[in-house]
VOGU-3710 file (C-alpha; in Angstrom, 3 decimals, decimal comma):
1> xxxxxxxxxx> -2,680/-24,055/10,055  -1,904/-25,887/6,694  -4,553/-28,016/4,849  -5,443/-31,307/6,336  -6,381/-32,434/2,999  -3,428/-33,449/0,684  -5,022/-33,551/-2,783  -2,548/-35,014/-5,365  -1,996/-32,720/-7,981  -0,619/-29,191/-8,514
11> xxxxxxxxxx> -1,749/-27,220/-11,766  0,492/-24,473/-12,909  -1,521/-22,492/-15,839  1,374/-20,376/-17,206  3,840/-23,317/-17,683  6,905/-21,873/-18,766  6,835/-19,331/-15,887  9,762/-18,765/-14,173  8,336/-17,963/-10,897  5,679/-20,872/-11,348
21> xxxxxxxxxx> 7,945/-23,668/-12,400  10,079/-22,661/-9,387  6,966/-22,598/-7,302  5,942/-26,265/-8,747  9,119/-27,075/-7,663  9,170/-26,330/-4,090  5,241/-28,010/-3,684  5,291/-30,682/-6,192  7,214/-33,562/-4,576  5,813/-36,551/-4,575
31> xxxxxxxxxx> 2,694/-34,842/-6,314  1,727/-34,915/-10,165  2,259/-31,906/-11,755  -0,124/-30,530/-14,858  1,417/-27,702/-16,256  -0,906/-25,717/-18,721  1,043/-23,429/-21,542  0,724/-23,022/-24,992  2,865/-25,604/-26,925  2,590/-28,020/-24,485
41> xxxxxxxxxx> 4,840/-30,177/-26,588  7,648/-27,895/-26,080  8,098/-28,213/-22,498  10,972/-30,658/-21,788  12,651/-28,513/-19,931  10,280/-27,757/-17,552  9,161/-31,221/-16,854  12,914/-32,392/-16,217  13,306/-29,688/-13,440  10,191/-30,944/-11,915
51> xxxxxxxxxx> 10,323/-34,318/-12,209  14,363/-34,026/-10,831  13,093/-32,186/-7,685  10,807/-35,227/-6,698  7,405/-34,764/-9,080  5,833/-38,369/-9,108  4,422/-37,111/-12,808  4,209/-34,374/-15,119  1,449/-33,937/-17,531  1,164/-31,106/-20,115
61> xxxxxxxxxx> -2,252/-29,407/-21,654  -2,471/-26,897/-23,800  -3,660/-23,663/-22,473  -4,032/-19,773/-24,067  -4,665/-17,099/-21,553  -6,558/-15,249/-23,891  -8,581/-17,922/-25,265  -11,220/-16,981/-22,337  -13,886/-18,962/-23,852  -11,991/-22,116/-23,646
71> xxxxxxxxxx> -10,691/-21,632/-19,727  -13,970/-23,373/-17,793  -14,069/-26,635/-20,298  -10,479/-27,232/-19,598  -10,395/-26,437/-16,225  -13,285/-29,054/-16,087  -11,138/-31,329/-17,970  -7,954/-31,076/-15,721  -10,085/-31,690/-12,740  -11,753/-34,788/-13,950
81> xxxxxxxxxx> -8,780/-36,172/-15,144  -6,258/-35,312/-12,867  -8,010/-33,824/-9,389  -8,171/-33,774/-7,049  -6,923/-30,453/-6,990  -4,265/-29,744/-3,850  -2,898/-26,515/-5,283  -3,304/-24,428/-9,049  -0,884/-21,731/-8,686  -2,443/-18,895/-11,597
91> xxxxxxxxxx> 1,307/-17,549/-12,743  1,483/-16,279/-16,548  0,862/-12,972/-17,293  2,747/-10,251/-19,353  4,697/-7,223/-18,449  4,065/-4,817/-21,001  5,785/-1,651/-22,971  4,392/1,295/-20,601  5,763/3,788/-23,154  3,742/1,952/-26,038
101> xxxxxxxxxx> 0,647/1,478/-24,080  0,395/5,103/-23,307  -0,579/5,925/-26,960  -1,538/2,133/-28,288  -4,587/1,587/-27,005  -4,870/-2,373/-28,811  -1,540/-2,811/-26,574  -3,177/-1,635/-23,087  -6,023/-3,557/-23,688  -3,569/-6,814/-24,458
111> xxxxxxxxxx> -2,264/-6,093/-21,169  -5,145/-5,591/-19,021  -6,648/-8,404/-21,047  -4,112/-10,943/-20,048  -2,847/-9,432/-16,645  -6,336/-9,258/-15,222  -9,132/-10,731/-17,286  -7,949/-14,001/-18,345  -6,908/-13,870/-14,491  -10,495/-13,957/-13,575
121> xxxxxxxxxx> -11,269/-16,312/-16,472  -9,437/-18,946/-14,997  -9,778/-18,207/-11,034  -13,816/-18,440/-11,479  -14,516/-22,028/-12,872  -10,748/-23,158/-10,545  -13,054/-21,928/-7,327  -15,918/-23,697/-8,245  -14,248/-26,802/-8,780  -12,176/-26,223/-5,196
131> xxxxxxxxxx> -15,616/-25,820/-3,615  -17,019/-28,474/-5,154  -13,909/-30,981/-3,622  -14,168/-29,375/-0,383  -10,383/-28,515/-0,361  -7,194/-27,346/-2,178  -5,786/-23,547/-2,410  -5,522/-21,258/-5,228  -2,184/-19,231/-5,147  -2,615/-16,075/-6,804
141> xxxxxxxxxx> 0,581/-13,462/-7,897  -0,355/-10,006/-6,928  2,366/-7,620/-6,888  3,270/-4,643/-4,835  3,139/-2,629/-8,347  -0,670/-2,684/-7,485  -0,736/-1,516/-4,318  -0,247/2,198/-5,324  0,034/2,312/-9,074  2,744/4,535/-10,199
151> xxxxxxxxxx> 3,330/6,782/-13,401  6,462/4,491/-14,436  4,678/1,437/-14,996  0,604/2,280/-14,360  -0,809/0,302/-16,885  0,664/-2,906/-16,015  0,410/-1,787/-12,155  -3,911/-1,432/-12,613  -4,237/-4,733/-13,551  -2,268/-6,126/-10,465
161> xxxxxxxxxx> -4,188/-3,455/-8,493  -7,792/-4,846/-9,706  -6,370/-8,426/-9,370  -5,261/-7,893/-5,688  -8,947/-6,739/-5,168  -10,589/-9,623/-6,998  -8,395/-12,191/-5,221  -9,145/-10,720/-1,967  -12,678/-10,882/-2,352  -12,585/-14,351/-3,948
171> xxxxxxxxxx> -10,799/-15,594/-0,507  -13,106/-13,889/1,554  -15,549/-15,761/-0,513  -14,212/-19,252/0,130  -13,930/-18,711/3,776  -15,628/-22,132/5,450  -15,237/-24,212/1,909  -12,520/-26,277/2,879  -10,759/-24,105/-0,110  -8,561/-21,429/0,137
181> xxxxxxxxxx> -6,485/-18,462/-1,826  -3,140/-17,682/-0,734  -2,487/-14,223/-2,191  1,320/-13,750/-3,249  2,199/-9,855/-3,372  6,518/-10,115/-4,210  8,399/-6,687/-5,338  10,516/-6,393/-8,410  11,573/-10,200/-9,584  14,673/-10,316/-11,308
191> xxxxxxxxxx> 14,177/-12,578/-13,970  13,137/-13,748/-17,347  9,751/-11,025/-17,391  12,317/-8,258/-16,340  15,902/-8,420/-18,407  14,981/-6,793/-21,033  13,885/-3,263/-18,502  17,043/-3,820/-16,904  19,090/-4,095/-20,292  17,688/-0,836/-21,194
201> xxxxxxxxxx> 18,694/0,409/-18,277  16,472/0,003/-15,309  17,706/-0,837/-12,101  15,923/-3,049/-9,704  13,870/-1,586/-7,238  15,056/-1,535/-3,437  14,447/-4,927/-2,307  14,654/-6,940/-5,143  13,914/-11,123/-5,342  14,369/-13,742/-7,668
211> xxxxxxxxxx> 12,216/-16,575/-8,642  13,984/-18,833/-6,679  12,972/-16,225/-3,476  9,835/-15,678/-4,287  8,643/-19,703/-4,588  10,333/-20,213/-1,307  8,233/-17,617/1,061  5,218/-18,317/-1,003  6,034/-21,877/-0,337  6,448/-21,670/3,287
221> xxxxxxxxxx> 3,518/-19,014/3,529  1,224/-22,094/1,862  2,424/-24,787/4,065  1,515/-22,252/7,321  -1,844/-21,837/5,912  -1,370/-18,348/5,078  -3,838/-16,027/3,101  -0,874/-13,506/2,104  2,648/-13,155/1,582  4,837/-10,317/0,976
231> xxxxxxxxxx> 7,968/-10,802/-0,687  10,600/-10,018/0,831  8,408/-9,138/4,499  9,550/-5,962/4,749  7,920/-4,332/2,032  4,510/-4,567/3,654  5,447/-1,856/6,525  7,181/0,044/3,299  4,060/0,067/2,183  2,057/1,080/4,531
241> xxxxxxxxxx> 4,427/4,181/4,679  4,165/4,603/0,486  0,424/4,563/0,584  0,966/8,316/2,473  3,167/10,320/0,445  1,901/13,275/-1,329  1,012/12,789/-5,033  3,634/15,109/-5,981  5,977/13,124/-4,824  4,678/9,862/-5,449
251> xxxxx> 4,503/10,738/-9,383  8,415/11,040/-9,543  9,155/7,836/-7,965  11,147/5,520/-10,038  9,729/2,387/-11,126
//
């Protein structure tokens, strides 16, 4: 069942994100939209697409992920000044060099850093204000890389592994709020945060998306009240199956 509550504002902290501007898209119609980057000044772009599918406004703050410190004054601030809250979809985040993190430890740590601490930076003080209204939905991107990590891409794949876990704990935790997470788990996006893999010569995994797929279920999954989405469906029972082959198998797998 979706929210009774219709807050009017949508937050998108990662404002340049391909995946989140799309999301913004599909949800922000007739809504103001704050999207949170850095350079806020530098996102024209982004605010025609949104305001062209239907946004009423579109504000812009600035915003580091890694700035950690920062995250619960600001969240503070975009609540007070722009709440109440219907939806902050938590959508920047970095993919990586796997092959440089495996000997460059200041790299692994950048990733984990921004991939799953800042995550939980920003998630904690977003709750508390989504308790505190009574209503509105965090929208969290997960990814099926986390599910099983695997030897192609296991750095990046731990930090979606620990943020699935967080995420489902923090909805369990809002349960009877009036708040809620909707946990977004797609496969391998095509897109911006993958060309350069694929010009060096990866291929997308079996059941690829693009951003454009990927804002629609999650945008149909929030408007059905959902707590999860897989994207596409069918890699859930995949899944399921992946979870059981041996090790020495599992380690060869392709990203």
């Amino acid at each position: 069942m979706a929210p009774t509550s219709t807050p009017a504002t949508i937050v998108l902290f990662g404002g340049r994100s391909e995946i989140g501007v799309a999301l913004a898209r599909e949800l922000g119609a007739g809504r103001q939209v704050v999207l949170a980057a850095r350079r806020p000044d530098d996102l024209e772009p982004q605010t025609a697409q949104l305001l062209a599918a239907g946004a009423a406004a579109v504000h812009t703050v600035a915003f580091d992920a890694d700035d950690t410190d920062a995250h619960p004054e600001l969240v503070g601030e975009i609540a007070a000044r722009y709440g109440p809250i219907e939806a902050a979809i938590i959508a920047f985040g970095i993919l990586g060099d796997q092959a440089r993190a495996e000997t460059d430890t200041a790299h692994a740590l950048q990733i984990a850093h921004t991939d799953y601490f800042a995550q939980i930076s920003v998630l904690t003080p977003l709750a508390q204000v989504l308790r505190a209204q009574a209503s509105g939905t965090l929208i969290v991107f997960s990814s099926v890389a986390g599910i099983r990590t695997r030897r192609a891409n296991y750095v990046y794949g731990s930090t979606k592994a620990g943020l699935d876990g967080f995420a489902s704990g923090l909805a369990d935790a809002l349960h009877g709020s009036g708040a809620r997470l909707l946990l977004a788990r797609p496969g391998f996006v095509i897109g911006e945060m993958t060309k350069d893999l694929m010009a060096a010569g990866v291929k997308p995994a079996p059941f690829s998306v693009d951003a454009e797929r990927v804002a629609v279920d999650v945008a149909r999954a929030y408007r059905r009240g959902r707590g999860e989405v897989w994207i596409p469906a069918i890699l859930r029972p995949v899944f399921v199956g992946m979870r059981l082959l041996p090790r020495a198998i599992w380690r060869r797998l392709p990203r």
